[in-house]
N, C-alpha and C positions, 0 to 999 in steps of 0.2 A: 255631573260626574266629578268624582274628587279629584284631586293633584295627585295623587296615587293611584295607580290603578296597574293590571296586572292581565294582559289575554293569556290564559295559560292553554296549553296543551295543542296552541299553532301550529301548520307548519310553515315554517317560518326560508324564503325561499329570499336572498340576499344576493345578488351578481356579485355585486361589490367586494364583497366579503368569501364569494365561491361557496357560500351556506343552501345548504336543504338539509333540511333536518326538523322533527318535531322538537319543541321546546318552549318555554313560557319567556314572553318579553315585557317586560316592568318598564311602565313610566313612572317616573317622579320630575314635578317642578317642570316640566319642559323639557327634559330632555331622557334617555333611556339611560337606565340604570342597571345596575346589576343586580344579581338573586337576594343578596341580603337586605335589599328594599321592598321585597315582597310581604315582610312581614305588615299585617295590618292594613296593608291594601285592598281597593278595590276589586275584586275578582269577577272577569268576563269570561265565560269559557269559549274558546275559539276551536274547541274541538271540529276537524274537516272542513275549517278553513285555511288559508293562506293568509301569511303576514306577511309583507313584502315594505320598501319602502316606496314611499308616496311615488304616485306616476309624476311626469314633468314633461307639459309638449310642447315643441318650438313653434306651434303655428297654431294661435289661437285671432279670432279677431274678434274682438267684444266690443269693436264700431262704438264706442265714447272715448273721446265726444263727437256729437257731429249724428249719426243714425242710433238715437235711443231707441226711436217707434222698433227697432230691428234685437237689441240688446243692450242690454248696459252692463259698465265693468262689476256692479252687483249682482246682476241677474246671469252673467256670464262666468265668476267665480264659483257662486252657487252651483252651476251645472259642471262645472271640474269639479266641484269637491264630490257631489252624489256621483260623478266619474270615478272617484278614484285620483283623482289630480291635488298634488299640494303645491305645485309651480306650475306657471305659464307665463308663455312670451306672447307678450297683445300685438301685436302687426303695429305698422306705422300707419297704415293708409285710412284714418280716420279723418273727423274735419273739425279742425284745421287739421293736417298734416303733424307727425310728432317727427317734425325735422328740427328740434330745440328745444333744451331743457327745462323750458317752460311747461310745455305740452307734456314732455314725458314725467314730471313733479307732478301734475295733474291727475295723470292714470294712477299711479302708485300711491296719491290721497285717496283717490273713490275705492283702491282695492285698500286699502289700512282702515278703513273706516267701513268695509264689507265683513274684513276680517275672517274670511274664510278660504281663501288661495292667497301665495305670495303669486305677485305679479309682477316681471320683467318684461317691461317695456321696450320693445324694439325702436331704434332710431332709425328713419329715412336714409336712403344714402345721398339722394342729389334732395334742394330744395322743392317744395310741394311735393318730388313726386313727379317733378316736370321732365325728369333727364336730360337738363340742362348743366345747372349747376351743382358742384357739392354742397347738400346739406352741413350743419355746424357740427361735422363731427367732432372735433376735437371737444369743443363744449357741451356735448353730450357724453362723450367716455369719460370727462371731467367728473360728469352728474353720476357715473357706473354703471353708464348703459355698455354691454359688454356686445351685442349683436346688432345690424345692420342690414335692411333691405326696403327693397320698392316694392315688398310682394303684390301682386297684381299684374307687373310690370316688368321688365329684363331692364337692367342700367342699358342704356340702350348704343352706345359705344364703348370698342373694345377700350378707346382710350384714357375716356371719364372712370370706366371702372378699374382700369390700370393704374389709373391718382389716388383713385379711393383704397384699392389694395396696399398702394404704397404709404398713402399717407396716414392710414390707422395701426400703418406697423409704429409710426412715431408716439402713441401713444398708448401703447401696450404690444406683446407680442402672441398675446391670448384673445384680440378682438374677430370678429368673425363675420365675413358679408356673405348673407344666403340670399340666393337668385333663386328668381322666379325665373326659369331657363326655357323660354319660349320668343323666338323670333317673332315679334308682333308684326311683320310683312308676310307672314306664309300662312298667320290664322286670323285676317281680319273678315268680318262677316261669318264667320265657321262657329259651328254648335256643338260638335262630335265630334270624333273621330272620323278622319277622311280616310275611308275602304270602301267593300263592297255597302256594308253595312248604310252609312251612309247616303251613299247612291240609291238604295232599295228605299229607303225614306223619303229620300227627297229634301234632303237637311247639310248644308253648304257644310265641308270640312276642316277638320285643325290637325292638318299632318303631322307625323312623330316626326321627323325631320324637324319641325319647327323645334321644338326639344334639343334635341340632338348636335344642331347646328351651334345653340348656344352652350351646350353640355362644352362642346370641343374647343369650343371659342376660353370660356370661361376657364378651362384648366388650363389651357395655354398660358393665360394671365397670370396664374395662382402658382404655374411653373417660375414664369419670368421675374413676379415681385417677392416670392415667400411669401405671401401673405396668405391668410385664413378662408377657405371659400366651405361654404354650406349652400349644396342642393336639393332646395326645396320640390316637397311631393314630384318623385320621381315616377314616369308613367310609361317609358318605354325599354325596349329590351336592349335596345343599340347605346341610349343613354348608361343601361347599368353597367354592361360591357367597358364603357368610356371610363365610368368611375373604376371599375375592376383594373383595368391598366394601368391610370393614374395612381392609384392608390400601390401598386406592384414599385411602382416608380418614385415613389416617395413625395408627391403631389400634396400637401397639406391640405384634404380634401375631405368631406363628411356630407353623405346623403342621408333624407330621408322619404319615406313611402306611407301612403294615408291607408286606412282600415279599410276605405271603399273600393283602392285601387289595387287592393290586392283581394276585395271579393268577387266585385262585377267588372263585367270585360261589355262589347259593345253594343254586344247582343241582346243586353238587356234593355237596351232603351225602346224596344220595339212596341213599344204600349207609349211611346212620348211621357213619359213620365219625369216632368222636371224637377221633381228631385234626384235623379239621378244627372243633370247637369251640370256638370261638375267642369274646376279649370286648375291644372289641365284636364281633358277630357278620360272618360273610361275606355282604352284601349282593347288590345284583342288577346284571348287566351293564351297566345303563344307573349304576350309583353306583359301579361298577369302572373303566369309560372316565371319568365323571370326575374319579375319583380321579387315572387316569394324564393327563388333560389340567391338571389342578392341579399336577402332577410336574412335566409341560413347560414350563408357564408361570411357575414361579415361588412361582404360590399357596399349594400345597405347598411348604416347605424342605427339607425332608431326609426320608429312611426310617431308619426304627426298625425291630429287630429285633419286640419286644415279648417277648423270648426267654422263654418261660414254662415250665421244665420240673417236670412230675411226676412221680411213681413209676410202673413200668409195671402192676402193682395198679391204680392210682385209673386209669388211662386206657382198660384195658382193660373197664371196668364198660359198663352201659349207657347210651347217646347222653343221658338227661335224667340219668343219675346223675354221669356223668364230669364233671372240673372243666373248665372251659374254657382254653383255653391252647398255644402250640405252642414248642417251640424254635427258634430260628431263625440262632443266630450261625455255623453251620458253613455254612448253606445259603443265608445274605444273598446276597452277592455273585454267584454263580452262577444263583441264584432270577430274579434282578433280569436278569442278560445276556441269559439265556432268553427272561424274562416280557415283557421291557419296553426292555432294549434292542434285542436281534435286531430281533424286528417292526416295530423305526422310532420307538416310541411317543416316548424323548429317545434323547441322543446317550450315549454311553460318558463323554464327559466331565463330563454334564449330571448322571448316575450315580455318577460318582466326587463329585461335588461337595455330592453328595444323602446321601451317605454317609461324609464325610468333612471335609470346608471348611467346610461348612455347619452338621451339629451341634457341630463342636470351636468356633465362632465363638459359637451358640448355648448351651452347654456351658460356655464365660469355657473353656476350656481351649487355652491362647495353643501349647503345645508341639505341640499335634497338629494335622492337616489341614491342612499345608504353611504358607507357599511353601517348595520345595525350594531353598533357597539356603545356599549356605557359612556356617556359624558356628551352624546350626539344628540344633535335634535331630534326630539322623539315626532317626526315626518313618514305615517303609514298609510298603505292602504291594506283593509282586512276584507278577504273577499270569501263568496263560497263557489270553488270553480267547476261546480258541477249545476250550478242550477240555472235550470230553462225557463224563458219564456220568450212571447213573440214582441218583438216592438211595437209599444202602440203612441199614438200622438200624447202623452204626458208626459211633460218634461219639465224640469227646472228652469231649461233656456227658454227666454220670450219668444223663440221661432219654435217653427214646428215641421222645418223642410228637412227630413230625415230619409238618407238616403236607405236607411236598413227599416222603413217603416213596414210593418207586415211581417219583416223574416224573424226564422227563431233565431235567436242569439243562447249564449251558454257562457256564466259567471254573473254574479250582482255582488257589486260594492256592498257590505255591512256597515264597518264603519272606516271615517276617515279621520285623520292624527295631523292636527297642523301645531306644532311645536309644543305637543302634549295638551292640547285642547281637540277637545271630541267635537270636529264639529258636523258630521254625518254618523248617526245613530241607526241602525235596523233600515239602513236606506236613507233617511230623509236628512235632510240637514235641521241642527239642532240651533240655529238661530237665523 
């Protein structure tokens, strides 16, 4: 495709910017232009699709280095960009551990030389990952890592995280530590959700309490130091509540909520289906509505993939053997139309903003998640948000543990814009 080029007749649906509205959007050179670059352009018609800018999710794990057989950071950009994604935060808990700037230089070569997602490397908070020590963060915000966690894992004292919140205020007052907010004493040995549910299985539980304990704990802190907290895939009702407060309170605090956990609740596991084994766990209808009322209002920031892929070996084991985890960057977008916008719960653009504006804002990542305006990175995703199909096991990512495998889903990515380069064409990716 040329350096020129021109979707006309989009609509074109911009948080950022408070845009809906049909209209043509011109790229030139890498970045968006304006109407008098039209001339002599390439012309796409995007007639009854959506222009939006590029999606961007905080919780991606592309396991390089360390679990290739599972995903690599090529094989896992690829599947964000046929997503719809032109930013993603890779998790720390890889091997080695990307607790120093070595490690995290590493991720951000294999994605520039992928060249089809930008990729923001998350640093460890404490060293390995042990929740002993703090990791080198100062020499990693040095490198511009802007984000911070042990997802997998809760810093595991109020205190160590109480250091960490204070001592990354010294080096920016925009860095941000996101927990993985689960008391690992109330869910060791647990698979599900502890209820009835459950109990009727026969499958040891991971109470919402465990959640929730650390939800309270964690803003306390976030009260005490000023510092930056982001909570990761939020699963319970009690937790959104916590943030709802916090947030009334002036708490410098930002959640987010994955596509799965606001589809299926606990009752769907009743076939043992490990791909629905997910961490934290799929909760109960009554902690799925309020996840999606925390969506609507605000409470909630943004949705995260939690994309967690594994080898089809470890998923296919048995329900208490399997790792927990699902993929999710092909099936974001489409998950969410389905799930959560069709039925009313927010709007299309409340969605775009959830997945877009809103983590690239949270993320310090200034090039992504609009406004769509001349002189900007031309960073899109063009979709068509009407069209059906069922999931099936083809995917970009090298796994194949899809928690929406089977269900209908509603939108497919057309094409994707990473700095005015097309690199998802009719769906597929163009290198």
């Amino acid at each position: 495709m040329s350096e020129r080029f021109v979707f006309t007749g989009g609509h074109v649906i911009d948080p950022a910017a408070g845009e809906d509205a049909v209209r043509d959007v011109v790229v030139a050179d890498g970045v968006l232009a304006g109407p008098d670059a039209a001339d002599g352009a390439e012309r796409i018609d995007a007639s009854g699709l959506v222009i939006a800018p590029g999606l961007v999710d905080l919780h991606t794990h592309l396991r390089e280095p360390g679990d290739e057989h599972k995903e690599t950071v090529a094989s896992g950009t690829r599947a964000a960009a046929v997503g719809g994604y032109t930013a993603v935060a890779a998790m720390a808990n890889t091997s080695p551990v990307a607790d120093n700037a070595a490690v995290v230089q590493a991720v951000r070569d294999l994605a520039a030389a992928a060249g089809l997602c930008d990729v923001f490397p998350v640093g460890a908070v404490t060293r390995g990952r042990a929740g002993d020590l703090l990791a080198d963060l100062g020499e990693m915000a040095a490198a511009g890592v802007r984000m911070f966690s042990d997802d997998g894992t809760s810093v595991p004292t109020a205190r160590l995280l109480r250091n960490a919140l204070t001592y990354l205020r010294a080096f920016g007052d925009d860095l941000v530590i996101a927990e993985h907010a689960e008391d690992a004493s109330l869910v060791e040995g647990g698979h599900m959700h502890e209820g009835m549910r459950s109990a009727s299985l026969g499958l040891a539980g991971r109470p919402g309490e465990a959640e929730e304990i650390v939800v309270a704990r964690d803003l306390a802190l976030a009260r005490a130091t000023g510092g930056r907290l982001h909570l990761c895939h939020l699963s319970s009702a009690r937790a959104v509540e916590l943030v709802r407060r916090a947030k009334a309170e002036g708490i410098r605090v930002t959640a987010e909520v994955t596509p799965h956990h606001l589809t299926f609740t606990d009752e769907d596991l009743a076939t043992y289906d490990a791909n629905l084994k997910v961490n934290p766990p799929l909760r109960t209808a009554e902690d799925r509505a309020a996840l999606r009322e925390g969506l609507a209002d605000g409470t909630i920031d943004a949705i995260a993939t939690d994309h967690a892929p594994h080898a089809v070996e470890e998923k296919e084991s048995e329900f208490d053997v399997a790792p927990p985890g699902t993929i999710g960057l092909e099936t974001a977008l489409p998950a969410v139309i389905a799930e959560v916008v069709a039925p009313g719960h927010v709007s299309l653009a409340r969605a775009i903003e959830a997945m877009s504006t809103a983590p690239g804002r949270i993320l310090g990542a200034p090039d992504h998640g609009g406004p769509l305006e001349p002189g900007r990175p031309a960073n899109l995703v063009v979709f068509d948000p009407d069209a059906e199909r069922v999931v099936e096991a083809l995917f970009a990512s090298k796994a194949r543990n899809s928690a929406f495998l089977g269900r209908r889903v509603r939108g497919s990515v057309v094409y994707t814009v990473l700095r005015g380069a097309v690199v998802v064409a009719d769906g597929k990716p163009t290198r």
